[in-house]
N, C-alpha and C positions, 0 to 999 in steps of 0.2 A: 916497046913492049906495052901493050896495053893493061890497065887495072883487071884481074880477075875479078875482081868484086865492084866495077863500074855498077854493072845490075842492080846489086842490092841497094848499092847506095843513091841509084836513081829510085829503087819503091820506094827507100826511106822518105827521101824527099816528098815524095805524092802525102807518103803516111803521114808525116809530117805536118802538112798542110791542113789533115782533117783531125789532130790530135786530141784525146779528149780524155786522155789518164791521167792528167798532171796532177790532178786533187786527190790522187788515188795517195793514204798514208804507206808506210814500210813494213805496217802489221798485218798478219792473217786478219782477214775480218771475221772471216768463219772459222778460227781459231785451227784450219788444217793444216799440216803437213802432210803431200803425197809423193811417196820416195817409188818410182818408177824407171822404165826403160825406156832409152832414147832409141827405140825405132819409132821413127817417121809416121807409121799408124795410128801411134796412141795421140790424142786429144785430151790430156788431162782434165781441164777444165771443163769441157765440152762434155765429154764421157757423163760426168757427174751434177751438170745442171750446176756449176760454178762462172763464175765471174772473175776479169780478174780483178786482184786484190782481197780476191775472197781463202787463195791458198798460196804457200810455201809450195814450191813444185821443183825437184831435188833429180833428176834425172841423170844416169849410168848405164853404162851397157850390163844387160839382167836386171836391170834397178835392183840392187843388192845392196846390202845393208851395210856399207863396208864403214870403215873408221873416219874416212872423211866425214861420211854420212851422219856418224853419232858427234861427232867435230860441228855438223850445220843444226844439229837437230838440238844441241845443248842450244845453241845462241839461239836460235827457233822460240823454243821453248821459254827460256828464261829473258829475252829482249823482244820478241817479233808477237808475242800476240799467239801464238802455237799452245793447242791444249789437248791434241787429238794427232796420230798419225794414222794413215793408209799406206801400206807396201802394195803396191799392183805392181805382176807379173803380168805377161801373159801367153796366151797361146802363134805357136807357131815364133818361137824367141831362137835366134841364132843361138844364144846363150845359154840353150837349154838341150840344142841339137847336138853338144861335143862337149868333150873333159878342155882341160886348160892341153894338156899333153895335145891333143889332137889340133887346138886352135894355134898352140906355138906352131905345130909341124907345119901349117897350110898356110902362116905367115912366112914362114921358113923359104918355104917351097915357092911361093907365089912373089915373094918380095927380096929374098934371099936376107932379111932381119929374124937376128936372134933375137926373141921376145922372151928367153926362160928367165932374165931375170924379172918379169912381170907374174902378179897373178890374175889372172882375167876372173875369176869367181864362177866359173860357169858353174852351172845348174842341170844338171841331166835329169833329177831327181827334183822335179819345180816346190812340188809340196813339202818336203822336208825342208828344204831351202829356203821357203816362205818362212815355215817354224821356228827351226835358225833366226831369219831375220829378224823376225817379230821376236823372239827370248833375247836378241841383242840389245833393242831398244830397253825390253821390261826391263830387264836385269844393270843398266848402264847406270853406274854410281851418281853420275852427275844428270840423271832424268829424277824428274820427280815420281816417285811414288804414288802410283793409283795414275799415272797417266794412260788415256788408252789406248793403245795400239794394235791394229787390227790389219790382217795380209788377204790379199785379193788378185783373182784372175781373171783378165779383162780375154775378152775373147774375139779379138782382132779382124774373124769374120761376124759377128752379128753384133759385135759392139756392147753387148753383157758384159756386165759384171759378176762374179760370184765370189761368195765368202772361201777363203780356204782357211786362216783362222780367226774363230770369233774375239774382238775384243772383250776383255777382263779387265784389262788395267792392274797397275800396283805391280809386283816383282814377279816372277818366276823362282820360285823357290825348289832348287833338288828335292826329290822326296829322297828317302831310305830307304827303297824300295829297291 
């Protein structure tokens, strides 16, 4: 049986040979975190005129804000150099196309795996979603205070970005209202 992964592990070798990150430290250098989705399109770094070493780059399917996520973004924040987040969404997202109800049935269907006891987080409603995310960060006891966190949609055919909420920093406070 041959190695599935012979491939990679031959680029690595090439990559290898022309290596030139070693000096690179374990901190943000530009103090980012960008909590995103792992489709294959996005280019985080790239997108945004980064470098690496320059960001934390935290990738999920929907990039959603989940518990793991406030789990990387403490030690982020408080060890790695992180003083700023970015949530990018973007357009044309599986995760955005279906409820969880719909993704377990086509898991179901297609692979004959019961996934209900997973939550996939999908997003049918991207901007609210965004909103969500970003109140998770502001509001998370173990972020600091007045950190800024700001959510964006990257837009997969022309490569923009746009604001969907502006950062404020500091809590999320309920109003009374």
């Amino acid at each position: 049986m041959s190695d599935p992964f012979a491939d990679l592990l031959s680029a690595n070798a090439a990559y290898a040979q022309q290596f030139d990150l070693g000096d690179l430290q374990g901190r943000a250098a530009r103090g980012l975190a960008i909590v995103t989705c792992m489709d294959t399109r996005i280019e985080p770094l790239r997108m945004l005129g980064l470098r690496p070493g320059d960001a934390k780059i935290l990738r999920n399917a929907g990039g959603r804000v989940t518990d793991d996520v406030l789990r990387t973004l403490v030690l982020a924040v408080h060890l790695l150099g992180v003083d700023r987040v970015m949530v990018v969404a973007h357009t044309d997202c599986r995760m955005a196309k279906s409820s969880d109800e719909e993704v377990h049935g086509l898991i179901l269907r297609s692979s004959g795996v019961d996934t209900r006891s997973l939550e996939f987080r999908t997003a049918p409603d991207q901007d609210t979603a965004l909103r969500l995310d970003v109140t998770r960060i502001r509001a998370h006891p173990l972020l600091p205070r007045g950190l800024p966190a700001a959510s964006f949609l990257y837009d997969v055919a022309s490569g923009r970005v746009r604001t969907a909420v502006a950062a404020t920093g500091g809590r999320d406070v309920p109003s009374d209202k």
